[in-house]
C-alpha positions as CSV (number, residue, x, y, z in Angstrom):
1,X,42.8,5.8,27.0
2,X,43.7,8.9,28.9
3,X,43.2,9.8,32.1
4,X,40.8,12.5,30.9
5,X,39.0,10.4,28.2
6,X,38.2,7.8,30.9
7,X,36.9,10.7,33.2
8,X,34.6,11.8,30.4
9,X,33.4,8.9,29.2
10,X,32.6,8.1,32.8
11,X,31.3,10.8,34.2
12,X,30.2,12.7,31.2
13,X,26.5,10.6,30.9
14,X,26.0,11.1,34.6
15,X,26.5,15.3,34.3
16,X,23.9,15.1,31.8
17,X,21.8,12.9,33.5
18,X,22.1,14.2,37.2
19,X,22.0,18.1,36.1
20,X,20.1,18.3,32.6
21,X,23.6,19.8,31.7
22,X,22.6,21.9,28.3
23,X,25.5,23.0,26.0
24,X,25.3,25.7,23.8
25,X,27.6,27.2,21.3
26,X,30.5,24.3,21.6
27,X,31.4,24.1,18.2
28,X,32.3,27.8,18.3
29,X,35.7,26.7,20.5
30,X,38.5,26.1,18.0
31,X,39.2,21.9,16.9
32,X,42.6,22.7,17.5
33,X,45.4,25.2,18.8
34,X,45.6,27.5,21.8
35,X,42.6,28.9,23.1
36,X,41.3,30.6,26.1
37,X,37.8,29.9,27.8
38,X,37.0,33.1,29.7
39,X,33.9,32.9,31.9
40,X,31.8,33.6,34.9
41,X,32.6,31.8,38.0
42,X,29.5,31.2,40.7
43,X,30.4,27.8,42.6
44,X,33.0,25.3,43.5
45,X,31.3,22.6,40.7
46,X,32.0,25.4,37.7
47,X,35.1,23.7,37.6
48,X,34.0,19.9,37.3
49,X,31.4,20.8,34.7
50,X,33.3,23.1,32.3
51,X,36.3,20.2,31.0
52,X,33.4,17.4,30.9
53,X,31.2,19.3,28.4
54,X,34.2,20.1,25.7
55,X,35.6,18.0,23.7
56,X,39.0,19.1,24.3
57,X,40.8,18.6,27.7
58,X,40.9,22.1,29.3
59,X,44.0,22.7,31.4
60,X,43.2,25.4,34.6
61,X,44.9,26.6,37.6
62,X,43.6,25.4,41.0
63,X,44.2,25.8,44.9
64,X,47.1,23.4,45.3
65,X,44.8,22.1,49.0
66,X,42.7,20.5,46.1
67,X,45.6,17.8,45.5
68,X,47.4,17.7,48.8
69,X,44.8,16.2,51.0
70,X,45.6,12.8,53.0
71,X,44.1,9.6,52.8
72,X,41.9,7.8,50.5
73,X,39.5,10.9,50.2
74,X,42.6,13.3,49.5
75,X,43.9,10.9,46.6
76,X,41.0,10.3,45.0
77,X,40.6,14.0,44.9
78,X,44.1,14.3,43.1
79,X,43.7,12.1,41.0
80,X,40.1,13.3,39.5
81,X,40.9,17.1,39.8
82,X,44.9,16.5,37.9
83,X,42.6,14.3,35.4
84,X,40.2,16.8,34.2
85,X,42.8,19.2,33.3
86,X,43.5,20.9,36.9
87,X,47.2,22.6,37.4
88,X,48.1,22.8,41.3
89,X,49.0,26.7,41.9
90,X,49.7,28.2,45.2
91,X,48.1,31.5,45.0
92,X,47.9,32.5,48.1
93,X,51.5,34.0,48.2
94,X,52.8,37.3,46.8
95,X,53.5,35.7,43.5
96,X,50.2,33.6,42.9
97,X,49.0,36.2,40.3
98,X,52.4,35.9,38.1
99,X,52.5,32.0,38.8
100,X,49.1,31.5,37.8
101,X,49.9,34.1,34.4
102,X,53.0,31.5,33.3
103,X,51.4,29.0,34.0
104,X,48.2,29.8,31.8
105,X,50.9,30.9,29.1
106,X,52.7,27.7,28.9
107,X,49.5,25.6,28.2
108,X,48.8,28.2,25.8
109,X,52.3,28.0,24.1
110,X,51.7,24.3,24.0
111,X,49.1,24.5,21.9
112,X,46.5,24.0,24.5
113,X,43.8,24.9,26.3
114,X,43.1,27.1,29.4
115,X,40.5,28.1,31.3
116,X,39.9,31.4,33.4
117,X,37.3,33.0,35.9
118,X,38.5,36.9,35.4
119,X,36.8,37.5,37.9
120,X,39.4,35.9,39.9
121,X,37.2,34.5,42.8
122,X,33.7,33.3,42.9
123,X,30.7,35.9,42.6
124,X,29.5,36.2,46.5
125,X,25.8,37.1,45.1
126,X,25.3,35.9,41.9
127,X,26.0,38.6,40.2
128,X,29.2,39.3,37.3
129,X,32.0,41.5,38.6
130,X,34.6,43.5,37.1
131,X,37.5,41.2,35.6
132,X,40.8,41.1,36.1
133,X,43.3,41.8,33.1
134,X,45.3,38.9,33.7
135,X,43.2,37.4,30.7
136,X,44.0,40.5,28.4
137,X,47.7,39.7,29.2
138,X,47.7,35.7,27.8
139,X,46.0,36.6,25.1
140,X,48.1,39.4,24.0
141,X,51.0,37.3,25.2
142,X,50.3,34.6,22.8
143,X,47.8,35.6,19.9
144,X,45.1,32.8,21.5
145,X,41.7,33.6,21.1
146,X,39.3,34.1,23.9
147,X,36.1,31.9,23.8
148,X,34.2,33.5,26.1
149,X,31.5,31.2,28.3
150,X,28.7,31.6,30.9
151,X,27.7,28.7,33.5
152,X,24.1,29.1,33.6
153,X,22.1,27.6,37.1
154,X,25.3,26.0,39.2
155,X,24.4,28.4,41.9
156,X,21.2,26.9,42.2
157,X,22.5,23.3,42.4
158,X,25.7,24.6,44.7
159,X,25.2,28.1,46.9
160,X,28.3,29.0,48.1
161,X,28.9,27.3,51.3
162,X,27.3,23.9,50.3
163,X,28.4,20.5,50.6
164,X,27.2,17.8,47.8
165,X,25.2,19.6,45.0
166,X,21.3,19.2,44.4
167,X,20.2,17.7,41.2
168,X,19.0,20.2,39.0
169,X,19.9,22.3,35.1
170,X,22.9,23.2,34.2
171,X,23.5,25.4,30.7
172,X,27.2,25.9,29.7
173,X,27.0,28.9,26.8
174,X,29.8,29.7,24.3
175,X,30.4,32.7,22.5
176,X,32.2,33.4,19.4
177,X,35.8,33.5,19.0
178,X,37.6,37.0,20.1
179,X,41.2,37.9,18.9
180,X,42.6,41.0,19.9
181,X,45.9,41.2,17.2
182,X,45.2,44.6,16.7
183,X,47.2,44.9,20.2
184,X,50.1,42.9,19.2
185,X,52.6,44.2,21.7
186,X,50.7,46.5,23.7
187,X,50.2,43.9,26.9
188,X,52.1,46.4,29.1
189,X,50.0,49.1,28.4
190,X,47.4,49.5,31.0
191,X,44.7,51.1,28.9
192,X,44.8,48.2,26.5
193,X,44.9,45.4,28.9
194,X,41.7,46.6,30.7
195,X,39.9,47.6,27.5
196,X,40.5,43.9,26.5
197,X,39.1,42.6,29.4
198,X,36.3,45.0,29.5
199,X,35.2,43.6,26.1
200,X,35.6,40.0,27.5
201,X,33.4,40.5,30.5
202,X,30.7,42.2,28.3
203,X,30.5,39.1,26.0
204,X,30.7,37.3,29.4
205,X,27.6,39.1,31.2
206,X,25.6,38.8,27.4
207,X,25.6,35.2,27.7
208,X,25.2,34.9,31.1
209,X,22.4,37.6,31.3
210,X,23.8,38.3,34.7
211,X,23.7,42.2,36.5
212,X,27.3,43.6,36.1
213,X,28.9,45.0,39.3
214,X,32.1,47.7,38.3
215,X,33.7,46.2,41.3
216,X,36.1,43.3,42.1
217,X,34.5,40.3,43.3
218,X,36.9,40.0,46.6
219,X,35.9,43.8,47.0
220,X,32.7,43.2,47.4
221,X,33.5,39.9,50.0
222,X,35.6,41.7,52.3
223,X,32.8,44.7,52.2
C-alpha cells in the first residue's frame, strides 16, 4: 500500500467524521490522465482536505518550510505533507513563479494530477480574488483539463491566524470538466491566458458562491 493509500484510508473516516466533510461533483474529475484542480484557497487545512476526498492522489506545490522542520514534529510533518501529494517549492525567490509552473507541468506530462489556488495566496477576507494566469499557461501547455473546485466552510473551522481547527462542515464542490483546445498554442499571448483564467475563476466563484474582488489577493494583504 502506498504512502497515500495508507494516509487515506487513515485519515479519510476521521475528515468525515471530525468536519461532516460533504463531496459534491467528484465523479466529474477524469478516472484517468492529466488534470488540473483549480480552486479557491481560504486556509492553511484547504490543502489536507482536498487529496483526502478524491480518489486520485493529487500532486501540489507547497512552501518547502512545510518539509524542512527539525525534530520529531518537523518529520512527521514531511512525511504526511510528501504523502498526500505535496511537492517542496521554494517560492519565495525570483524564480518561484516559473519553478512552481514546471513543476505543475511535469505532473501534468506524467499523466497526473495537480492542484492550484489561482489565486496564488490565501483570501485575507473570505472573499475570491482575481486569478493568476499561471493556470491558463499549464493548461494550454499540456491540453489538461481544468476541474474547477470550491472549499466550502474551512474558514470557519480555520481563520487565518489559527492553530488546531474546530470541528465543524466542510463541502468540497466540483465542476465540470473545462478544455480550452481552441487555444492550442496561444499560451504566450496575454489576452488568452487571462481570458482563460477569467473563465476559470467564474466557474470557481459559481460554486463557491463567494463575492469576487478584481484584485490580487496579496494586493489586497499588503493594502
Amino acid at each position: 500500500m502506498s504512502r497515500f493509500a495508507l494516509l487515506k484510508a487513515v485519515l479519510g473516516p476521521i475528515l468525515r467524521l471530525l468536519f461532516r466533510a460533504r463531496v459534491e461533483g467528484a465523479e466529474k474529475i477524469p478516472g484517468s490522465g492529466p488534470v488540473i484542480l483549480a480552486g479557491n484557497h481560504l486556509t492553511f487545512i484547504d490543502s489536507v482536505v482536498l487529496p483526502l476526498v478524491c480518489d486520485r492522489q493529487v500532486f501540489f506545490i507547497g512552501k518547502d518550510e512545510y518539509v524542512t522542520g527539525k525534530g520529531l514534529k518537523g518529520r512527521l510533518m514531511a512525511w504526511f505533507f510528501t504523502g498526500v501529494g505535496m511537492i517542496p517549492v521554494d517560492r519565495d525567490g525570483g524564480r518561484g513563479g516559473v519553478a512552481a509552473l514546471m513543476t505543475g507541468r511535469r505532473v501534468l506530462e506524467g499523466g497526473n494530477i495537480f492542484g492550484i489556488y489561482p489565486e496564488g495566496t490565501r483570501s485575507p477576507d473570505g472573499r475570491l480574488y482575481r486569478g493568476r494566469t499561471g493556470i491558463a499557461r499549464l493548461t494550454l501547455m499540456t491540453g489538461a483539463p481544468v476541474v474547477p473546485f470550491a472549499m466550502i466552510g474551512t474558514d470557519k473551522l480555520q481563520p487565518n491566524g489559527a492553530g488546531m481547527p474546530r470541528l465543524g462542515k466542510v463541502t468540497v464542490r466540483f465542476g465540470d470538466p473545462m478544455e480550452f483546445s481552441r487555444y492550442e498554442g496561444m499560451d504566450r499571448d496575454r489576452y488568452v491566458l487571462r481570458a482563460v483564467t477569467d473563465s476559470v475563476m467564474a466557474e470557481v466563484m459559481r460554486l463557491s458562491g463567494q463575492e469576487y474582488v478584481d484584485m490580487y489577493a496579496t494586493k489586497a494583504k499588503a493594502a
